[in-house]
C-alpha positions as CSV (number, residue, x, y, z in Angstrom):
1,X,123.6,-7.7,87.1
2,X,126.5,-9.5,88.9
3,X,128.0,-7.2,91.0
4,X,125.1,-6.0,93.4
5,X,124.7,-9.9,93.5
6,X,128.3,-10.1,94.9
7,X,127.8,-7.5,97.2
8,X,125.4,-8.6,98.9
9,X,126.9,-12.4,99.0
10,X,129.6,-10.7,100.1
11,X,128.0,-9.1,103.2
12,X,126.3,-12.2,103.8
13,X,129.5,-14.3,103.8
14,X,131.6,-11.9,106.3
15,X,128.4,-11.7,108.6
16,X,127.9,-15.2,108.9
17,X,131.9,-16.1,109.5
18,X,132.1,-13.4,111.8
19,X,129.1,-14.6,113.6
20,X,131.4,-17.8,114.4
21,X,134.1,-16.2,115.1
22,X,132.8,-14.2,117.6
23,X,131.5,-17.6,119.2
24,X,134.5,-19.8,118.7
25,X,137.3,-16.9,118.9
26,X,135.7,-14.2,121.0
27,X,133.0,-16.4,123.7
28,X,129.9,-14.6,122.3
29,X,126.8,-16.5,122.9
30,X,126.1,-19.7,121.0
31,X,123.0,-18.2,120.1
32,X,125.3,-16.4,117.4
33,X,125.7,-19.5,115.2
34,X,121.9,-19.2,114.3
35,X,122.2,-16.1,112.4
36,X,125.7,-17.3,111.1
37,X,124.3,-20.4,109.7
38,X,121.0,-18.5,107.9
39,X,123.3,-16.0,106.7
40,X,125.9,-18.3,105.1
41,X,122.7,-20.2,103.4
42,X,122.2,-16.8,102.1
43,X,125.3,-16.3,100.7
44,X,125.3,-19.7,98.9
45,X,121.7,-19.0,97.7
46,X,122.9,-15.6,96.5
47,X,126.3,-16.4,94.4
48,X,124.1,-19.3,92.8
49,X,121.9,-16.4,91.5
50,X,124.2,-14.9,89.4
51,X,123.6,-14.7,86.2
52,X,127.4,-16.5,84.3
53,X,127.7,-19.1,82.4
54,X,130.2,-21.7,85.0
55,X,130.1,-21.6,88.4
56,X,133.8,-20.9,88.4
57,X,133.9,-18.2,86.7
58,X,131.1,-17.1,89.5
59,X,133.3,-17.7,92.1
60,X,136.5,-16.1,90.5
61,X,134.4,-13.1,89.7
62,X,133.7,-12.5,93.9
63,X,136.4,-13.3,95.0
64,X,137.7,-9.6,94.1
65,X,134.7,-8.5,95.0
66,X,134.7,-10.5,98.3
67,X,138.4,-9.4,99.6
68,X,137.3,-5.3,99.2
69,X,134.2,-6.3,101.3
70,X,136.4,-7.8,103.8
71,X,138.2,-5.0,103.8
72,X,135.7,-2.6,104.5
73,X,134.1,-5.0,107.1
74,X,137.7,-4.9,108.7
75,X,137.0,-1.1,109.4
76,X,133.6,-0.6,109.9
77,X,132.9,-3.5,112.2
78,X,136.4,-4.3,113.7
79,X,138.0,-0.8,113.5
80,X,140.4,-1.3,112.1
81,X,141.6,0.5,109.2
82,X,143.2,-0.8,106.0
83,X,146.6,0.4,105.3
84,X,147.9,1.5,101.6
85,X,149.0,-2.5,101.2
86,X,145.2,-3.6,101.8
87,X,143.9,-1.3,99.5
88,X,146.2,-2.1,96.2
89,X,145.7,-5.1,97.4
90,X,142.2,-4.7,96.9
91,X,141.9,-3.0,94.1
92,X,144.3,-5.4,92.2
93,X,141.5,-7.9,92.9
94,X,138.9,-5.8,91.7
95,X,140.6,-5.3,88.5
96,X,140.8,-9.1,88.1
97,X,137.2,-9.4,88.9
98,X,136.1,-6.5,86.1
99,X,138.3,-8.6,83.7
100,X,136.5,-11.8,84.2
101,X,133.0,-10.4,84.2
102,X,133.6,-7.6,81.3
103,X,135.2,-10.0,79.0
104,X,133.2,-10.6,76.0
105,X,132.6,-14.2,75.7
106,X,131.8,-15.8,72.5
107,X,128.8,-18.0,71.9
């Protein structure tokens, strides 16, 4: 289905920006921007994956899912925590997402 799709697209995204930004922002090694680039070819390959009938309704669909993933990324690996704001804001996104990939479509 979709969503584990998005997930990990999701994980794969936020690694591979972050990997850049710790070169470009923070001065971590260049040797970052390898993994950054593989893993932003696997988020590309990934979202292509799933299983909808326009790419822009692929895209619409993780974004929701993409923003709660940042999210959580934003604690676990920055620690930082979300505040009330972040998470409504989240889980407005993530109704929006459900919306678009619940939907029935007809044929």
């Amino acid at each position: 289905m979709s969503v584990p799709l998005f997930i990990a697209a999701a994980v794969a995204e936020i690694a591979g920006c972050y990997a850049f930004f710790a070169w470009w922002r923070n001065g971590a090694a260049s040797f970052w921007l390898v993994p950054g680039f593989l893993s932003l070819v696997a988020f590309a390959w990934l979202l292509a994956l799933a299983p909808l009938d326009a790419a822009g309704r692929a895209y619409a669909a993780y974004g929701g899912i993409y923003i709660a993933a940042a999210l959580i990324w934003l604690w676990a690996a920055e620690g930082i925590r979300p505040d009330r704001y972040d998470i409504a804001g989240a889980a407005i996104c993530l109704v929006g997402a459900a919306v678009i990939l619940l939907s029935p479509r007809g044929a």
